[in-house]
C-alpha positions as CSV (number, residue, x, y, z in Angstrom):
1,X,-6.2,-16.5,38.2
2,X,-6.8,-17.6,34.7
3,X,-5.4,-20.7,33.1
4,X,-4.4,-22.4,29.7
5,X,-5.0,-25.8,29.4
6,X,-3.4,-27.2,26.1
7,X,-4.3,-30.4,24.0
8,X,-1.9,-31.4,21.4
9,X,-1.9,-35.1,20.2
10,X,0.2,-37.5,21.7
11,X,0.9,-35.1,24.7
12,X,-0.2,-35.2,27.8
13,X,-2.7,-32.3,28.7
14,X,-0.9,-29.5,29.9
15,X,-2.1,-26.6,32.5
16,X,-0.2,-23.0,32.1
17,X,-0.8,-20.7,34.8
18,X,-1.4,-17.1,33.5
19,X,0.7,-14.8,35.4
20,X,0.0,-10.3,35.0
21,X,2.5,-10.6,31.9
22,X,2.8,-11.2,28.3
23,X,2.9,-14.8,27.5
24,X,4.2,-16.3,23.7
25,X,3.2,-19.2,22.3
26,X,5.1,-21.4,19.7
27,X,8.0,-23.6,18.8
28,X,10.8,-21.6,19.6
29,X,12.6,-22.4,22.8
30,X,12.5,-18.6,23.4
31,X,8.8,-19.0,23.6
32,X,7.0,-18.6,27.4
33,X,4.9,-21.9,26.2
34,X,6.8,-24.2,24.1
35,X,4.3,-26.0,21.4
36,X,4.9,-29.3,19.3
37,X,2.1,-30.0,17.5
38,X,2.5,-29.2,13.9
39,X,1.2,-26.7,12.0
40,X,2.7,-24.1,15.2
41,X,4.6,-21.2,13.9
42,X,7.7,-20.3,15.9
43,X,6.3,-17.6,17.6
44,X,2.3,-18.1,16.7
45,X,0.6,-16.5,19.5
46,X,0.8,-14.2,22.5
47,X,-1.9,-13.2,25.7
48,X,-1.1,-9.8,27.4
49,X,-3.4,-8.1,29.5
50,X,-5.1,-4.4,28.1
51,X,-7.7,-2.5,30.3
52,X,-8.2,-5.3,32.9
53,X,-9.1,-7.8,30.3
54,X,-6.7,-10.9,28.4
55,X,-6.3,-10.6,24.9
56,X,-5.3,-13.0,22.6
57,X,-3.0,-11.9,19.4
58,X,-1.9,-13.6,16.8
59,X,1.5,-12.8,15.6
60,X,1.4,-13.4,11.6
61,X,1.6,-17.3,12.1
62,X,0.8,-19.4,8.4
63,X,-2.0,-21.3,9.7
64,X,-4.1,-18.8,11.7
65,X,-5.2,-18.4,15.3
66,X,-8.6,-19.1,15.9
67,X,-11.2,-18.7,19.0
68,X,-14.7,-20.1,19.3
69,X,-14.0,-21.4,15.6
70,X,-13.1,-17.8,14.1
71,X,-10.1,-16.7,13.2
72,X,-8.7,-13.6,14.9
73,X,-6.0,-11.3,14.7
74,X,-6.8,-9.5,18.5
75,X,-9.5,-10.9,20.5
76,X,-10.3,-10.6,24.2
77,X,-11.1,-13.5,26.0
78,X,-13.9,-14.9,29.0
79,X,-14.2,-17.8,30.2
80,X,-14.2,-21.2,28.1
81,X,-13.5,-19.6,25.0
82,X,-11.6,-22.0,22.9
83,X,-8.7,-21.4,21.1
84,X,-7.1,-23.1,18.1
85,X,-3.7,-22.7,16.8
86,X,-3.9,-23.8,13.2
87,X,-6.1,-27.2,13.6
88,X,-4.2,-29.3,15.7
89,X,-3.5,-27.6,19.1
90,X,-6.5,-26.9,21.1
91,X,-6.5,-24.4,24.2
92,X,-9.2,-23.7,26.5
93,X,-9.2,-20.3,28.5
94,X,-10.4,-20.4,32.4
95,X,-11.0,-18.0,34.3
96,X,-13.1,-19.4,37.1
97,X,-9.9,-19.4,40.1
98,X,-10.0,-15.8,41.8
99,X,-6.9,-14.3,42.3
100,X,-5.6,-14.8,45.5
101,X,-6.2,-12.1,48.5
102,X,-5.3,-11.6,52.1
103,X,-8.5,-14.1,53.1
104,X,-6.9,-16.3,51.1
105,X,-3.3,-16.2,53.1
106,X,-5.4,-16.3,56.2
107,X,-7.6,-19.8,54.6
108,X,-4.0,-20.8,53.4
109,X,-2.4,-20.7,56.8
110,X,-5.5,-22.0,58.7
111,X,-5.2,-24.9,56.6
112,X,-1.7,-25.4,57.1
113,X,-2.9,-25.3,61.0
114,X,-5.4,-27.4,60.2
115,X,-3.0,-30.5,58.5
116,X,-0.9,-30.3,61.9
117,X,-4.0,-30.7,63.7
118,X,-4.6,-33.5,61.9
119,X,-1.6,-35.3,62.3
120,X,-1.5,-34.5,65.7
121,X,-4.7,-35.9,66.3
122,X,-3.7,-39.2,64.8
123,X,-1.1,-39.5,67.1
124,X,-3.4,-38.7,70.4
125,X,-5.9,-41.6,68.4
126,X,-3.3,-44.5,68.2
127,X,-2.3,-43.7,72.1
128,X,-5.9,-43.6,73.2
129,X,-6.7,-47.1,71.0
130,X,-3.2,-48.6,72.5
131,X,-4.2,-47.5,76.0
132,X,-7.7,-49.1,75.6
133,X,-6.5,-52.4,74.2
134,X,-3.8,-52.3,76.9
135,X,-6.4,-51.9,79.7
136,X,-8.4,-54.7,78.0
137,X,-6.1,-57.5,77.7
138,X,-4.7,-56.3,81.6
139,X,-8.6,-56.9,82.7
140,X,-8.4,-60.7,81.0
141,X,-5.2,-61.6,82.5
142,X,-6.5,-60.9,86.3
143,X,-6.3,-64.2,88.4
144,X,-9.7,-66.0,88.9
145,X,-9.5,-64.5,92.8
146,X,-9.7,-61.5,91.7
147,X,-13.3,-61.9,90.2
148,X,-14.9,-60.9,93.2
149,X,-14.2,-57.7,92.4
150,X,-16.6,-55.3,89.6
151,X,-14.2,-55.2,86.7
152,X,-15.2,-52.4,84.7
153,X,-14.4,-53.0,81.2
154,X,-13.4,-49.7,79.2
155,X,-16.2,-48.0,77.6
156,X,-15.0,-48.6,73.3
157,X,-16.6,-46.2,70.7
158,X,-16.5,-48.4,67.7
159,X,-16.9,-46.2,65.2
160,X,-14.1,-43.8,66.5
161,X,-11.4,-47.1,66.3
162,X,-12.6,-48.4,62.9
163,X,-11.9,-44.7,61.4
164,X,-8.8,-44.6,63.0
165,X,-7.7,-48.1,61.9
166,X,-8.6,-46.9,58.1
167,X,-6.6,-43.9,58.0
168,X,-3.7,-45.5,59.9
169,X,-4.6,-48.6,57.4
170,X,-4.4,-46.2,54.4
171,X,-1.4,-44.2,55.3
172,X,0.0,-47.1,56.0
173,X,-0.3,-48.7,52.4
174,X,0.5,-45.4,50.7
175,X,4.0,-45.0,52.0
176,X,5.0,-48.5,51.6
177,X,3.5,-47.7,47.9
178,X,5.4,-44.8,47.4
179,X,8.9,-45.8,49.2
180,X,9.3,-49.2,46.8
181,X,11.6,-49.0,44.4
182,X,9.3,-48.7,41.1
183,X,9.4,-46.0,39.4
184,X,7.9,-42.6,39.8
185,X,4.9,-43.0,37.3
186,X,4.0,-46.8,38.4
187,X,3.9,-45.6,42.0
188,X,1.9,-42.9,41.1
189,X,-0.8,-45.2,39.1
190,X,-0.7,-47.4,42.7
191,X,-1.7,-45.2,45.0
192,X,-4.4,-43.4,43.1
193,X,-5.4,-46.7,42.9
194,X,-5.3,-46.6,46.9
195,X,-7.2,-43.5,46.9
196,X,-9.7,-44.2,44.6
197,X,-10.4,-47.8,47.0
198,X,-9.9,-46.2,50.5
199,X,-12.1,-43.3,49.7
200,X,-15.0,-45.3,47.7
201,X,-14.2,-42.7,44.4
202,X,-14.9,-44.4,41.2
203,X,-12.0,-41.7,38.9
204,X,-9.5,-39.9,39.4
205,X,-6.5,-38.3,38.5
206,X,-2.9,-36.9,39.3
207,X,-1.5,-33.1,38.2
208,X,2.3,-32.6,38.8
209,X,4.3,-28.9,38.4
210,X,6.6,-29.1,35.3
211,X,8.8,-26.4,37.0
212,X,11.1,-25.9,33.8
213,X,7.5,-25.4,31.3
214,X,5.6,-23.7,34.4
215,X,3.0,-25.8,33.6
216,X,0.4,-28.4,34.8
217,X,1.0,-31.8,33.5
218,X,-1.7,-34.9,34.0
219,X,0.9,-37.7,34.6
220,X,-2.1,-40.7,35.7
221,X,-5.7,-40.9,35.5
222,X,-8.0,-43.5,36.3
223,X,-11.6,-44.0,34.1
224,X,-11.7,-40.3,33.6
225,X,-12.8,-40.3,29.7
226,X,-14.2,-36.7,28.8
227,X,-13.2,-35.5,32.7
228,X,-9.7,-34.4,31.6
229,X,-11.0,-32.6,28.8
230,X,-10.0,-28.7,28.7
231,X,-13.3,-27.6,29.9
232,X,-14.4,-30.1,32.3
233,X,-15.4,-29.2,35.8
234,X,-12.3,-31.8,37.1
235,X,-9.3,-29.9,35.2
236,X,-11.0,-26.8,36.8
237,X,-11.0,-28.1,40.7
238,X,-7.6,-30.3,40.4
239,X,-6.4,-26.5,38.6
240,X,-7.8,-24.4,41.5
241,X,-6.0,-27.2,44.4
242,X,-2.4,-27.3,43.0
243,X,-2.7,-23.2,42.5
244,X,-4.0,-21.9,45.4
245,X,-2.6,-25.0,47.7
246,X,-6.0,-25.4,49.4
247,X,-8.2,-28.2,49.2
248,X,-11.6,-28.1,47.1
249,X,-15.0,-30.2,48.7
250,X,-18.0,-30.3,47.1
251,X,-19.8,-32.3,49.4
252,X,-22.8,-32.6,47.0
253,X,-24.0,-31.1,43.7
254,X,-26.9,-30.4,44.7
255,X,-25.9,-28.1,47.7
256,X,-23.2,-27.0,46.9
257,X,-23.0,-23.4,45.5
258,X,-19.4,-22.8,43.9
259,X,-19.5,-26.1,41.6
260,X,-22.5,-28.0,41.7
261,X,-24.7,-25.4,39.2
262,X,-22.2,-25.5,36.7
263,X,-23.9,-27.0,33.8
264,X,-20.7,-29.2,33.3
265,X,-21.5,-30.5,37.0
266,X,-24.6,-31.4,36.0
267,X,-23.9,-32.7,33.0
268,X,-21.2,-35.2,33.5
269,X,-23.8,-36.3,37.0
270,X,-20.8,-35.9,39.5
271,X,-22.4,-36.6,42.8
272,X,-19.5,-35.8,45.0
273,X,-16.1,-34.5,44.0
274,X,-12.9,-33.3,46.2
275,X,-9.2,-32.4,45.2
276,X,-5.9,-31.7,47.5
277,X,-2.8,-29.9,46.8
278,X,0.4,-32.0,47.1
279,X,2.1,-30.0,49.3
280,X,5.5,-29.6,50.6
281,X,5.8,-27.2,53.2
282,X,5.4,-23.7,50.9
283,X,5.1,-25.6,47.8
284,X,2.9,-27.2,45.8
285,X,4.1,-30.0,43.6
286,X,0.8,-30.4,41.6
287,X,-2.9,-31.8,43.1
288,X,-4.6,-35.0,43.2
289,X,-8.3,-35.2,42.3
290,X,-11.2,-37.8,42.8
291,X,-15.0,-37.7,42.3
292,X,-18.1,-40.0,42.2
293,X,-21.4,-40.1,40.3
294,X,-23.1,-42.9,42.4
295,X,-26.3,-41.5,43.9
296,X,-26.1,-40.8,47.6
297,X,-22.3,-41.6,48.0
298,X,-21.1,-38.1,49.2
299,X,-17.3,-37.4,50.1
300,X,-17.3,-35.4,54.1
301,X,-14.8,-33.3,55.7
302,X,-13.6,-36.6,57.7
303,X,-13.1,-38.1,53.7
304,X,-11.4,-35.0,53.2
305,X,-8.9,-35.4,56.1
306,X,-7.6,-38.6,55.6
307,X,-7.4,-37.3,51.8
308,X,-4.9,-34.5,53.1
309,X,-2.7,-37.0,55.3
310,X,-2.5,-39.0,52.3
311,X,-1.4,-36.7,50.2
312,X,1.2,-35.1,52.5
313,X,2.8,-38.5,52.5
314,X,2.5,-38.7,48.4
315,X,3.8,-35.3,48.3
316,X,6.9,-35.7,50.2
317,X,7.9,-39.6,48.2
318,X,7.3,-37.4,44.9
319,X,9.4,-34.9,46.0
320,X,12.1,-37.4,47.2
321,X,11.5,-39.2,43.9
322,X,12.3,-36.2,42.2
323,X,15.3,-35.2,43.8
324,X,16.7,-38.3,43.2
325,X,15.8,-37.8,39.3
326,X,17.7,-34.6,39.2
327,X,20.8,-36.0,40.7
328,X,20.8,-38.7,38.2
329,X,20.6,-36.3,35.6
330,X,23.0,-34.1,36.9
331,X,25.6,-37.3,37.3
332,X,24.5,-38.1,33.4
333,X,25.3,-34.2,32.6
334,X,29.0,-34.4,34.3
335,X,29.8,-37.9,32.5
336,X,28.9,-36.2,29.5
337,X,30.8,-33.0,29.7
338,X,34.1,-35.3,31.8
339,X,34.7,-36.5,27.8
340,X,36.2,-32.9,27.0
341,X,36.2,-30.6,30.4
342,X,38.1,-31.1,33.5
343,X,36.7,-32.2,36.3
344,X,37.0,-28.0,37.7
345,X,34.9,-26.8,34.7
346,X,32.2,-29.1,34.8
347,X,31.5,-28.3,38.1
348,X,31.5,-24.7,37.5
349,X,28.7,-25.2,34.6
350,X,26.6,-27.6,37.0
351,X,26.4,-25.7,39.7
352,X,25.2,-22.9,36.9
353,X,22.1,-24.8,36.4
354,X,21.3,-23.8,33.2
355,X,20.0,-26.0,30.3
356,X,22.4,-27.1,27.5
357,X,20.6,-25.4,24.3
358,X,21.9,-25.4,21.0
359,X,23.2,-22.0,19.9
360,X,26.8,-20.1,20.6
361,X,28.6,-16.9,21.5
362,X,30.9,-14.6,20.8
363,X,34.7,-15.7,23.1
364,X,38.1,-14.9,22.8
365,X,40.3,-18.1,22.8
366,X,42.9,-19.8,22.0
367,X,42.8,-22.8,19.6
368,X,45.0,-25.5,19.6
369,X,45.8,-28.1,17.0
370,X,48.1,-31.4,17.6
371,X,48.5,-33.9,14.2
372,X,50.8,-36.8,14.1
373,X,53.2,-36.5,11.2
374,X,53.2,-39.4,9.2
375,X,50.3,-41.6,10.6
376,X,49.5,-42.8,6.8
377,X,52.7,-44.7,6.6
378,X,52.6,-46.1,10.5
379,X,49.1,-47.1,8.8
380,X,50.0,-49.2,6.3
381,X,53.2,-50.9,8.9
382,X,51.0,-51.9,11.5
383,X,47.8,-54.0,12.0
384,X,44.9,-52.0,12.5
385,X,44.4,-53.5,16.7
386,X,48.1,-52.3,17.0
387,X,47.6,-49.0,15.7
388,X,44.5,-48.1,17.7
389,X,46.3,-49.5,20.3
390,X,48.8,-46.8,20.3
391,X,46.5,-44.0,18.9
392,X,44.3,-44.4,22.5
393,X,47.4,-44.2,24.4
394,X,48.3,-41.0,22.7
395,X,44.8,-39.8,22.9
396,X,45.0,-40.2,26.6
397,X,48.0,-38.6,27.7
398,X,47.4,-35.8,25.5
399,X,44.0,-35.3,26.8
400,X,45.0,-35.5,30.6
401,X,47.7,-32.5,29.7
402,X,44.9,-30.2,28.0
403,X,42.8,-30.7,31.1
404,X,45.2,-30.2,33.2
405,X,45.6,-26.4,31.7
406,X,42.4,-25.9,31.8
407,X,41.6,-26.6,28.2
408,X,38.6,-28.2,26.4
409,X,38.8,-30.9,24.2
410,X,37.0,-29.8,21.2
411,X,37.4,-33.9,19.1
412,X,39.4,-36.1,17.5
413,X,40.1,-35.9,14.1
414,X,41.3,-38.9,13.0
415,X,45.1,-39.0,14.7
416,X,44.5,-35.1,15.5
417,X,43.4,-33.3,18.1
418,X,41.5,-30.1,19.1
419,X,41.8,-28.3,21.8
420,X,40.1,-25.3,23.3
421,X,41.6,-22.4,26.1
422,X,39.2,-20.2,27.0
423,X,36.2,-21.5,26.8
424,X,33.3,-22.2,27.7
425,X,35.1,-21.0,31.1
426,X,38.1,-18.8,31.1
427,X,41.2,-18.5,33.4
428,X,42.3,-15.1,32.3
429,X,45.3,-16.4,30.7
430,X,44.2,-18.7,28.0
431,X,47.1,-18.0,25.6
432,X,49.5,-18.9,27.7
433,X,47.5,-22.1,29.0
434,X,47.5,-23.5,25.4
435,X,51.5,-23.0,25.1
436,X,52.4,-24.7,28.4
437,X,50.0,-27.5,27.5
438,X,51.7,-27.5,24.1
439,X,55.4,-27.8,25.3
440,X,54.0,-30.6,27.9
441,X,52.9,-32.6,25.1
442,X,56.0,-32.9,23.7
443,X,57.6,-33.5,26.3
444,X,55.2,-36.3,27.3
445,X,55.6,-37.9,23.5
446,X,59.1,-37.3,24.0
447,X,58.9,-39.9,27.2
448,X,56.0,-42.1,25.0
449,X,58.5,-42.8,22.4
450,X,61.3,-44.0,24.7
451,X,59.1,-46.8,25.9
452,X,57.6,-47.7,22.1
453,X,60.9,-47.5,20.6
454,X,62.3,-50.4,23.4
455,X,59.2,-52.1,22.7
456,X,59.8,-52.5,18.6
457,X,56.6,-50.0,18.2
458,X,56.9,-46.7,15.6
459,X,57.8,-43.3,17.5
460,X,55.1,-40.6,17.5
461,X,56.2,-36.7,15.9
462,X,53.9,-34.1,16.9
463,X,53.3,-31.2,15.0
464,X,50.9,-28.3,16.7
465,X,49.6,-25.2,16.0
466,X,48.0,-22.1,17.8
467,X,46.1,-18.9,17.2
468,X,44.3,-16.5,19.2
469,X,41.1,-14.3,18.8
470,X,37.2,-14.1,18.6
471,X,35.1,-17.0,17.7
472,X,31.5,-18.3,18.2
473,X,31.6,-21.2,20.7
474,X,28.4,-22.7,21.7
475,X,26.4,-26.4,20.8
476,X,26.0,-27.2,17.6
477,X,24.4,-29.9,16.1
478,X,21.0,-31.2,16.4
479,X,18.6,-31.0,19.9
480,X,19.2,-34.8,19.5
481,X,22.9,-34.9,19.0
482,X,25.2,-32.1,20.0
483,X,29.0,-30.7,21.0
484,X,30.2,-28.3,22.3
485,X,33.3,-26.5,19.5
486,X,34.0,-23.0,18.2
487,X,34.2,-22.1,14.5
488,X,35.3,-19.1,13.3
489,X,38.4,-17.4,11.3
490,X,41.1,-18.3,14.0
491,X,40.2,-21.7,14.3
492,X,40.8,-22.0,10.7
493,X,44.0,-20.2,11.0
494,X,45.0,-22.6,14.1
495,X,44.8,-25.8,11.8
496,X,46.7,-24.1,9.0
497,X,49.7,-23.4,11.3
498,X,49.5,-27.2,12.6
499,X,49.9,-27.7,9.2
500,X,53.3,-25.9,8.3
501,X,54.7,-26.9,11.9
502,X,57.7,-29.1,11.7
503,X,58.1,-32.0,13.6
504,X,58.3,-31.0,17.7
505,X,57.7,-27.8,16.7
506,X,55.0,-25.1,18.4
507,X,54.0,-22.5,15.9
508,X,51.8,-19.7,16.7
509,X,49.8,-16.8,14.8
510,X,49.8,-13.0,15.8
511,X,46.9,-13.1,18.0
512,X,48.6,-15.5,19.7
513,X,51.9,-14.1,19.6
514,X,50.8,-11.3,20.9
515,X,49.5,-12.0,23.7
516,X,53.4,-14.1,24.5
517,X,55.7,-11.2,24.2
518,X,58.0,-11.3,26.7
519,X,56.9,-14.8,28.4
520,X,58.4,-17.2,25.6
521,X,61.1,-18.2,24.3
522,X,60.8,-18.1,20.4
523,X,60.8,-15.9,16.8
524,X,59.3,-15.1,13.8
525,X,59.4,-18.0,10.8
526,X,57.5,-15.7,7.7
527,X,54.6,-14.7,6.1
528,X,52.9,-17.3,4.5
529,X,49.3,-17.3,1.6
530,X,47.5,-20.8,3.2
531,X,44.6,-22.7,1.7
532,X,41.4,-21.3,1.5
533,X,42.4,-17.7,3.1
534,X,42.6,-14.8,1.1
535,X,44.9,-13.1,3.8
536,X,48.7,-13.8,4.8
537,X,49.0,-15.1,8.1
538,X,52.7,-14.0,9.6
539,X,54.0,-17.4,11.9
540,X,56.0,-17.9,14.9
541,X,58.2,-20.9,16.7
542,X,57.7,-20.9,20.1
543,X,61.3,-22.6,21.4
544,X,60.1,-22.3,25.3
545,X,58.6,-20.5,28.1
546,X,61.0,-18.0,29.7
């Protein structure tokens, strides 16, 4: 199956897996294969497949799309063709991994067999080595009379107990590597470290699944140079292990007929290379690969062995490592959105999944505006610690009542605040939602002030305002910096009626109104021309529910 494997400066190499469909390539996050590298159009590229074959297209980027060095506008690819997107991004096509077949499901679960084998033979090892040295040290503690009698020491095959020592040696040493508490990338870096000593390699390196990108990404290498170069014979066998999830020998160069001919074989004098999958049960988390160029130092299937236990324990620490990178992440997503969701919403959106991206959507809500009347004189009474002071305890009170409805808290501005019902989640009522919340507010100032007032402080009035309808809510902002608000004409309208509201007074537009008839108490106040609106807007007083 063919791959991509992309080199853009100051990112790490990646490997994209060519699936039977049209891929993009570019800098929009709608894009299959998200770029960075200047000079990348948004969408500059795609590969789709015509008559059996994979062509390349460009797709009217500015700085061209080029392969084997001339520029193209369709072009079918083979094998190490080398692509460039403008003159900075630098792709290499491979199609040297078959596709996989029914022999291949049948290798794939042999091999599978063939790990439990393994492990199961290292247990039946360390009982026959612990049984030996048991008989051993019962022979020396016999009493002198007992010498009379033929002790017949245990027959001990040498070679057998050093290999086992080694692997349990090496096993040993790679989980206590890869259970400390360093991070993911350092314990990576140790252990193929480990590998590289244990197995007598001289390089190496690690591949690990970006599962978002579907890619390949190298994440540590060791005295590789030109190995982890798009076209080397290394990307190619670590590419083939963590796709296929079966491990690649090549004994020797010389006899070995699927690798060792290749003229990039030959030319980079590997003697000896092999590569396992990191495997968790049915899936592969990436490969790791090793290879040698000393002269007569060939890897052998027991090398190869003691390479898969190894990496079934590496496999199993990254994916623990990972989870525990994804809860953090998720724990860092829920603090975020606690600052203007309740606790019911965020959950919702969590267990969603789904990436936080900038961009919005077409919702029907309600919008609700709260401003302090007067704050510019309470300004210039109090000290500026005393009136933050009391701002904060507003701020809190008021936000605990909008989440308690089911609303969003859109920001403060300055001593107001903006609340959305009805989005990004919706109760079906949102309307209604925004008016209870409203007449709880006042009721909560009304309380807030009793307790200032005894304590010499300036009581709060609240004026609020509410209107109903479509808007575009979504992130807005910068990929960098971003919140979650809605903009549109009835948000606009929503401020203008905080506006004109009295003090402890909940005045509503038509949208809004509408959607009340019958459920509050309240009645029409006029038609009013606001700022910056072309249109009249007719307001209600909402007096209480019913």
């Amino acid at each position: 199956m063919p791959l991509l494997i992309i080199e853009q400066q100051g990112i790490s190499t990646q490997t994209v897996l060519i699936e039977d469909k049209e891929i993009v390539l570019g800098r929009s996050n709608d894009c299959d294969v998200i770029l960075f590298t200047e000079e990348i159009s948004r969408h500059h590229a795609k590969i789709f497949i015509k008559d059996g074959a994979y062509i390349i297209a460009d797709l009217k980027s500015l700085n061209g799309t080029y392969v084997n060095r001339q520029r193209i506008v369709e072009h079918k690819l083979k094998h190490l063709d080398e692509i460039w997107l403008g003159s900075k991004c630098r792709i290499v096509f491979r199609d040297d991994i078959p596709k996989k077949d029914s022999k291949t499901f049948q290798d794939k679960d042999r091999h599978e067999s063939k790990y439990i084998d393994q492990m199961e033979h290292v247990r039946e090892e360390i009982e026959e080595v612990k049984n030996t040295l048991f008989k051993i040290s019962k022979e020396e503690a016999e009493p002198t009379l007992q010498k009379t009698k033929e002790v017949v020491t245990p027959s001990i095959d040498i070679k057998k107990l050093t290999r086992t020592y080694r692997r349990l040696d090496a096993l040993y040493k790679a989980t206590q590597i890869m259970g400390s508490a360093h991070h993911l990338d350092s314990k990576l870096e140790q252990v193929l470290d480990l590998v590289i000593e244990v197995l007598g390699a001289e390089r190496g390196f690690i591949l690990l699944k970006d599962e978002n990108k579907n890619t390949l990404v190298t994440k540590v290498a060791r005295a590789m140079g030109s190995g982890l170069e798009a076209n080397s014979p290394s990307m190619g066998i670590a590419g083939k292990s963590a796709i296929d999830g079966e491990p690649v020998l090549m004994i020797d160069r010389y006899a070995d007929v699927e690798f060792g001919n290749r003229e990039s074989v030959i030319a980079r004098k590997i003697t000896s290379a092999m590569c396992v999958p990191l495997r968790i049960e049915d899936r592969i988390l990436g490969s790791i690969y090793i290879d040698t160029i000393k002269k007569k130092a060939f890897f052998d299937e027991g090398d190869l062995d003691l390479f898969c236990s190894m990496a079934n324990q590496i496999a199993l620490a990254i994916e623990n490592a990972q989870l525990n990178m994804k809860m953090l992440e998720e724990e860092r997503k829920r603090d975020n959105f606690r600052r203007f969701l309740p606790d019911i919403v965020v959950e919702q959106i969590i267990s969603k999944g789904s990436a936080i991206q900038l961009g919005g959507e077409k919702k029907k809500v309600a919008t609700m505006f709260c401003d302090i009347r007067g704050s510019s004189q309470m300004a210039e009474r109090l000290s500026p610690q005393e009136l933050l002071f009391l701002l904060n305890e507003h701020f809190t009170a008021m936000t605990e009542i909008v989440f308690a409805w089911n609303g969003t808290l859109d920001k403060y501005i300055g001593d107001e605040i903006m609340a959305i019902f009805g989005a990004p989640i919706s109760t079906g009522d949102d309307t209604y939602s925004a008016v209870c919340a409203s007449l709880d507010i006042l009721k909560r100032n009304e309380e807030l002030n009793v307790l200032r007032v005894s304590e010499g402080k300036p009581a709060f009035q609240l004026g609020i305002g509410i209107e109903t309808g479509e808007v575009v809510a979504g992130f807005i902002g910068s990929p960098k910096r971003m919140e979650y608000t809605v903009v549109g004409d009835r948000v606009n309208s929503a401020k203008r009626l905080c506006d004109m509201a009295n003090p402890g007074a909940i005045v509503v537009g038509s949208g809004a109104w509408a959607e009340l008839k019958g459920r509050v108490r309240g009645s029409p106040i006029g038609t009013f021309k606001v700022k910056n609106k072309e249109q009249f807007i007719v307001a209600y007083e909402v007096k209480g529910l019913i």
